[in-house]
N, C-alpha and C positions, 0 to 999 in steps of 0.2 A: 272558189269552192273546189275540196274535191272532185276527181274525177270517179266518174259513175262504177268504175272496178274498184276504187279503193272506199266508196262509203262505206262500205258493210265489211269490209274483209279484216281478216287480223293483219293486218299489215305490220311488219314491224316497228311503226312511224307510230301506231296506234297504243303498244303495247309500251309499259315501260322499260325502258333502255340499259344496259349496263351502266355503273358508275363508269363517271367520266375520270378519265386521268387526272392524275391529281397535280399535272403539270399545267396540260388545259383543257376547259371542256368543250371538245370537239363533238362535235353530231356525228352520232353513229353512222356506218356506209350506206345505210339505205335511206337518210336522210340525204346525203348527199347525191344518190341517187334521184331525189324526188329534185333536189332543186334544179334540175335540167328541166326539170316541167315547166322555169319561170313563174312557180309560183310561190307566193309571200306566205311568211310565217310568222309565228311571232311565239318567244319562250317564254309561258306563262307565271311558269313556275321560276322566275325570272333569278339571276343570281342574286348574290347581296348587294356587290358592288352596283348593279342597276336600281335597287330597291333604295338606294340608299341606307342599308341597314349598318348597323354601329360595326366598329372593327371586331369585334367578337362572335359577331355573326358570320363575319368572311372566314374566322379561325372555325369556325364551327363546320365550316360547308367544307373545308378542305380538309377537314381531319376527321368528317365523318366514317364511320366504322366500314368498311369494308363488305363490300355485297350488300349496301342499303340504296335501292331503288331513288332513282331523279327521272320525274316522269314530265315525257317532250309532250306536247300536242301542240299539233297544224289549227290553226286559224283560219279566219280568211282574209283574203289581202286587204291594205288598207288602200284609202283612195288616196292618198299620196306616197312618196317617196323621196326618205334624207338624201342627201350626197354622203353628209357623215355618219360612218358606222355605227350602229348603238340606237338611231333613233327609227322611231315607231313608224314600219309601215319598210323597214330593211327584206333586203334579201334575203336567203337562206345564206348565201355565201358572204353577205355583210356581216352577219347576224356573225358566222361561223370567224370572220377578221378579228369583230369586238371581241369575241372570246380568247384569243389567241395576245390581241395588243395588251387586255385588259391585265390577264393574268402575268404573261411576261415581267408585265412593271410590277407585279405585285409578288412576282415571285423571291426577291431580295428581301421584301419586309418581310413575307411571312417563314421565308427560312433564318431570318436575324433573331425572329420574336418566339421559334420555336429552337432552337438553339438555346438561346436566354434561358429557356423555362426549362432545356435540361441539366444547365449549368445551377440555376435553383434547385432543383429540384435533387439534383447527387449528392449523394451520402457527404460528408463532411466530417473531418476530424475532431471528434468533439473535447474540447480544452478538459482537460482531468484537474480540478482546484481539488486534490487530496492528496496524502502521504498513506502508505502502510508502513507498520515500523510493528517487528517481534519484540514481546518486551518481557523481560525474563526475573527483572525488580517486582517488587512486591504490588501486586496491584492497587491496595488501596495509596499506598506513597506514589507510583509514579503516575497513575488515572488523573491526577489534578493539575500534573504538571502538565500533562498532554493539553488538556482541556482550557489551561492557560493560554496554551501556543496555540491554538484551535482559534480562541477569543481573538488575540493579539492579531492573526496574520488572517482569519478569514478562510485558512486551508482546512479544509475536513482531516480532522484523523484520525485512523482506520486501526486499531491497535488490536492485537492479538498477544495475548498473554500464557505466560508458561503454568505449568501447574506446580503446587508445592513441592511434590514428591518427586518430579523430574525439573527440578529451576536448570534452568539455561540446557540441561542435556537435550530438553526433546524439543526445543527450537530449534537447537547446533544442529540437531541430526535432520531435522525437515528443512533447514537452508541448505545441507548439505545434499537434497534429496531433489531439491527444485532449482538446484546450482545453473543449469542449463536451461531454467525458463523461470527466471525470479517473480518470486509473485510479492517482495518485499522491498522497500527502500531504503529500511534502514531495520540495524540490531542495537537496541538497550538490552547490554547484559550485566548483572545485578552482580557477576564474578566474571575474572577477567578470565580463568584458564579455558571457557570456549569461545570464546573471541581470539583466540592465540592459534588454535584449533582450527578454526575459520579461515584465517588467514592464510593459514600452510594448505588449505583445502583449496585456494583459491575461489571463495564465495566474496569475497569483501574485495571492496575496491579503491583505492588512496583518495583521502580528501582533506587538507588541510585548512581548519576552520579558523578565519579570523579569528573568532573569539575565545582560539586555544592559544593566542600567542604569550598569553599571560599565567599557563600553567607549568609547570614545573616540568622539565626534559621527562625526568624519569617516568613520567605518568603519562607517554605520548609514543607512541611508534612511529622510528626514527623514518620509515617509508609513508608512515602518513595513513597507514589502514587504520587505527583504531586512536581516540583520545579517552582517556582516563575521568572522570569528574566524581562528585561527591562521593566519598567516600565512605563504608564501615569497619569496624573492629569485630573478629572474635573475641569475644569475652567470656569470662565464667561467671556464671549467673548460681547463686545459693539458696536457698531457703536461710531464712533467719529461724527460724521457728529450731532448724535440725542443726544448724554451722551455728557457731558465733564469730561475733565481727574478727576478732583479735584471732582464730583459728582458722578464717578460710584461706585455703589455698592461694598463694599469690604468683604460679608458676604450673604450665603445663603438664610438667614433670611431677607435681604433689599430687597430680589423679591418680598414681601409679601407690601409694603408700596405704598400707595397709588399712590405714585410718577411715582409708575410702572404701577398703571394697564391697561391692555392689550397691553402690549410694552414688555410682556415677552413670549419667547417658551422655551419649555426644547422636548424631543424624547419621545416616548411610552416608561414608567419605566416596560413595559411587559419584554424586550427585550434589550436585550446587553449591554452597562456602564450604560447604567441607572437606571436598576433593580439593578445593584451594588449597585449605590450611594442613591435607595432610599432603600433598606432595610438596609445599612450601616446606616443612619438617624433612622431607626426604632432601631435596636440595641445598638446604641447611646444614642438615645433621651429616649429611648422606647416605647410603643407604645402609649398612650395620647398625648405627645407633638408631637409626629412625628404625629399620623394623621390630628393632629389639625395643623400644619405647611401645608400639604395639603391641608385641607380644605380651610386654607384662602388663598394660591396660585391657589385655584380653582374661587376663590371669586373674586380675581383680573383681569378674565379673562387672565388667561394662558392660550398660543397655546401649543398643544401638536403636535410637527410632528413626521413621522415614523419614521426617525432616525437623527444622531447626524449630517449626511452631510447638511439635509434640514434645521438642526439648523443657522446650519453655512451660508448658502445660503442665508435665511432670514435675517440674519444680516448684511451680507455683502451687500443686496439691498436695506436695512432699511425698508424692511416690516416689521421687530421686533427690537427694541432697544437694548434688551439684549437677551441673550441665553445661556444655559446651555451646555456646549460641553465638549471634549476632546481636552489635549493638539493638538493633530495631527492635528485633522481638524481645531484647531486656528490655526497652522502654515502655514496651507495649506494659509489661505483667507491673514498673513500677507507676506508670500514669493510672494504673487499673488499681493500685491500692494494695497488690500484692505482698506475704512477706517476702520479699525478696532483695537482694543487693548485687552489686557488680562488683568485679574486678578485671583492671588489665592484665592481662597475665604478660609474664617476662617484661614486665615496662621497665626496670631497672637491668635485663639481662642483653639477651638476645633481639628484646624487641618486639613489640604491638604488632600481628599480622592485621594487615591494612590492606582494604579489598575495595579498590577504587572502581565505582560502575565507570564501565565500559561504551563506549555508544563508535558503530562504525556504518560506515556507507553502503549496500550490496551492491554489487557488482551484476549491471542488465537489471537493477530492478526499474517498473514500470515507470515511475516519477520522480527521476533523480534530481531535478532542480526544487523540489519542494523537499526530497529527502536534503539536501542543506542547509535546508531553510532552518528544517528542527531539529538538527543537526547544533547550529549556528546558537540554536536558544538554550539546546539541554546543557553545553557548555556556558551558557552566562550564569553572570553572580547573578540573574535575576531567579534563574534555576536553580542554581546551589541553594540560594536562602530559600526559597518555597522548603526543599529537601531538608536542610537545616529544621527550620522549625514545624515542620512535620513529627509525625509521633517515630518516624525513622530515625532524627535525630542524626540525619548526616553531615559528614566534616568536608567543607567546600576545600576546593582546590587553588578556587580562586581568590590572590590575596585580597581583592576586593570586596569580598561579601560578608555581610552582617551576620553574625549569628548569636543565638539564644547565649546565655551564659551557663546551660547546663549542655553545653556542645564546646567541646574541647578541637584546641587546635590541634593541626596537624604536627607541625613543630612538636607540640609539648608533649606527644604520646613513644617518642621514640621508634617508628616505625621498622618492622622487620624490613631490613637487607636483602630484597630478593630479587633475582630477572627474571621478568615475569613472564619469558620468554623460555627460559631454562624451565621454570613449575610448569606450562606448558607442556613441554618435552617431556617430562618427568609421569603426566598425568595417568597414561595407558600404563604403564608399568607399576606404578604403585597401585592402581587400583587388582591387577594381578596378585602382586604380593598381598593388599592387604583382604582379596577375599577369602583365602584359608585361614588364616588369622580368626578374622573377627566372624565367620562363618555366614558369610554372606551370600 
């Protein structure tokens, strides 16, 4: 029993104690004080490891929140006494050994077991299964092809598309804008002169695709930044209703004849194939005849629309007679039933301007092993043909691919002569010259 001064009193033995170290739980000093009295106690409130409680109960009692009360009370002694620590009817200072041997051995598990649970528990790199890839082709032709490679591989693909009115300029200039923190993997460009652009920008970064080893040199940059694949033509596209067949135009040059004036459009040459096709003319012709070809297409009263769709539109209403377009949007107005017809222009002269999509690596973008990946695919014949017998009507690169019989080789259209590294170089310049011209 207590002694007669500490029944009633607040004693510190009475009240509950600070938490115990969370090394071992020792008996506060005034306990150890009391146990000079020789007399027995006993921890009612007993720990886990005595309770026999599960191991989650011992994590519980050592990881308890900080400044939560473990309340001691004195007992009265028992009529016997262990030799071994731990058992009922111990000393104050036995009681105080068990605590000290108990936790010791227990201190390696529970620092193993909470160790473990931080190593679970930390942030982790989480596997990115996607590509981003800028794409500057015509959405509804390239959308299916993506969505192929999506199917096939399993990889998300994350595509952002250019708008009609700016093709390929207002992705060139937001790769060029995010150059030092890419947020792309890869560029599908639908014309090649900002990909060339890109390159000299240092946005783009070499990757030579297996499955380019089967394309032609000239349609490949010899460093490996960009490959070439399915290709389109400028064409001249007529109304039949306003041209007959035996009088349309079969050459660039007849848009300039009187025959025509103001019965022709062609798109803003600021902006997408048509900044192709007129700085291809300026590196051609070079620059006297080529501007002088503009100036008297400007003499003629040429419309110029914002892009190659509005070409096609106007021809197909017969607001314009003739217009400068791409294979694609010609196919689009004759699979629609249009009066309308094509011709190559210069296919006997100078040559078919051939505008090979483009597709190249970014340089630091976030997922460059999957940007190979669709890389790897946009160059197969299994890609070409989808493109092929789309209503794009594109002429594959690869001698291996199947295509429709109203898709003409490449061989057989006599493709303009150009470096397409040189109409690059050319591009800033001509667009200079040609905006006083055509009052742009």
């Amino acid at each position: 029993m207590l002694p007669k001064s500490l029944e009633k009193s607040e004693s510190p033995l009475t009240r509950p104690c600070e938490r115990f170290s969370s090394v071992h739980p020792s008996p506060p000093e005034a306990m150890k004080e009391f146990v000079g009295q020789r007399e027995r106690w006993s921890v009612l409130d007993r720990p886990p490891w005595k309770r026999g409680d599960s191991f989650q109960a011992l994590l519980n009692f050592f990881t308890r929140p900080l400044g939560e009360e473990v309340t001691v009370k004195i007992g009265s002694p028992r009529p016997q006494r262990g030799r071994r620590a731990g058992v009922k009817g111990a000393t104050a200072a036995e009681v105080h050994n068990l605590g000290r041997s108990k936790v010791s051995k227990l201190i390696p598990i529970v620092s193993f077991f909470l160790f473990s649970c931080l190593i679970a528990c930390a942030p982790s790199k989480k596997i990115n299964n996607s590509v981003v890839i800028y794409v500057s082709a015509d959405r509804p032709f390239s959308e299916p092809v993506l969505e192929a490679f999506q199917a096939k591989s399993g990889i998300e693909v994350k595509a952002v598309y250019d708008t009609e009115e700016t093709k390929s300029t207002g992705l060139a200039n937001r790769l060029v804008a995010e150059k030092n923190r890419a947020q792309a993997d890869a560029f599908w460009s639908g014309e090649c002169v900002r990909t060339l652009i890109l390159k000299k920008n240092g946005v783009l970064a070499p990757y030579r695709s297996p499955s380019a080893s089967t394309i032609a040199s000239t349609f490949k940059d010899a460093d490996g930044f960009w490959t070439g694949f399915s290709g389109r033509c400028r064409v001249i596209l007529y109304n039949t209703q306003k041209v007959k067949v035996n009088e349309a135009p079969q050459s660039v040059f007849d848009l300039i004849l009187p025959t025509w004036k103001g019965q022709v459009t062609v798109s803003d040459p600021r902006f997408g194939t048509m900044s192709f096709h007129s700085a291809a003319l300026f590196a051609v012709l070079g620059n006297e005849k080529a501007t002088q070809f503009f100036r008297d297409l400007a003499n003629n009263d040429v419309k110029v629309s914002p892009g190659n769709s509005d070409v096609r539109r106007l021809v197909e209403n017969g607001d314009a007679a003739i217009g400068l377009t791409d294979t694609d949007d010609a196919n689009t107005s004759l699979n629609s039933g249009k009066p309308v017809a094509i011709v190559y222009p210069d296919k006997k002269g100078m040559g078919v301007p051939f505008m090979p999509n483009m597709v190249s690596l970014i340089a630091g973008g976030p997922n460059p092993d999957n940007g190979k990946k669709l890389i790897d695919f946009l160059l197969s014949s299994e890609a070409e043909e989808m493109l092929a017998k789309s209503e794009a009507v594109q002429i594959p690169l690869q001698p291996s691919a199947r295509v429709p019989s109203n898709v003409p080789s490449i061989q057989s259209l006599n493709p303009l002569k150009v470096d397409y590294s040189n109409v690059a170089d050319r591009l800033e310049e001509t667009i200079r010259t040609l905006q006083p011209i055509l009052k742009l």
